[in-house]
N, C-alpha and C positions, 0 to 999 in steps of 0.2 A: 280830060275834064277841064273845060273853062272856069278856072277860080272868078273870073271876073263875073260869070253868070248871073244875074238875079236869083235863077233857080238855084241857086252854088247851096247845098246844102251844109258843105265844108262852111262856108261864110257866116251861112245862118244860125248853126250852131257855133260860132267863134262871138260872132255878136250877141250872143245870148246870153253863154258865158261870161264877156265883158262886161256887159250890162252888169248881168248880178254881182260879180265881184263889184265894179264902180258904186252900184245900191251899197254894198255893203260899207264900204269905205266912206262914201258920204254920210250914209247912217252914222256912223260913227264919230266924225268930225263933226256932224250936228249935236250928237249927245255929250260932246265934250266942247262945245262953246255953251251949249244950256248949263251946262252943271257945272261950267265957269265961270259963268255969269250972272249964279243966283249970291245974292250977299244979305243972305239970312244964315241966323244961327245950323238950322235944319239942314239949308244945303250946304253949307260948310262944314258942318261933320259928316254928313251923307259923303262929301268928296272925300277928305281926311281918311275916315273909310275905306272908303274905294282904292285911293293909291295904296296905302299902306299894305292892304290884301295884296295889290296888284307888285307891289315893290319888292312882298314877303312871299310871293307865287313867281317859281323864276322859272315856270315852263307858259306862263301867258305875259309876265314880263319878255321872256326871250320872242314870244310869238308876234308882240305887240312894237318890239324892237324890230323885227326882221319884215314885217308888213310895210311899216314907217321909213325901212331903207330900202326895199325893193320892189314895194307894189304890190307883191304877189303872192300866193301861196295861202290866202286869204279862207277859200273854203276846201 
């Protein structure tokens, strides 16, 4: 099999994969400059909120720890 192929099915599905994970990760660095960057009452407890769950949850703390150091393992 020619990996390098156009037709490389291997490829096509590797890039697709990337894709979506990369989606996912930028989704998410988006939703965390917005809701860092709102300086109203609403969204500053909406945030306070959020980490505090996130702080007091240590299977999506650790999940959110381990994406942030390696990239990966995202979906």
């Amino acid at each position: 099999m020619d990996v390098g192929s156009s037709q490389s099915l291997f490829l096509k599905r590797y890039e697709s994969e990337r894709q979506l994970a990369s989606s996912v990760v930028m989704g998410g660095i988006q939703f965390l400059h917005t809701a860092f960057g709102l300086e109203t009452g609403v969204g500053i407890n909406a945030r306070s909120v959020g980490m505090n769950i996130i702080g007091a949850t240590g299977v999506i703390r650790k999940k959110l720890a381990e994406v942030a150091a390696f990239g990966g393992g995202i979906l």
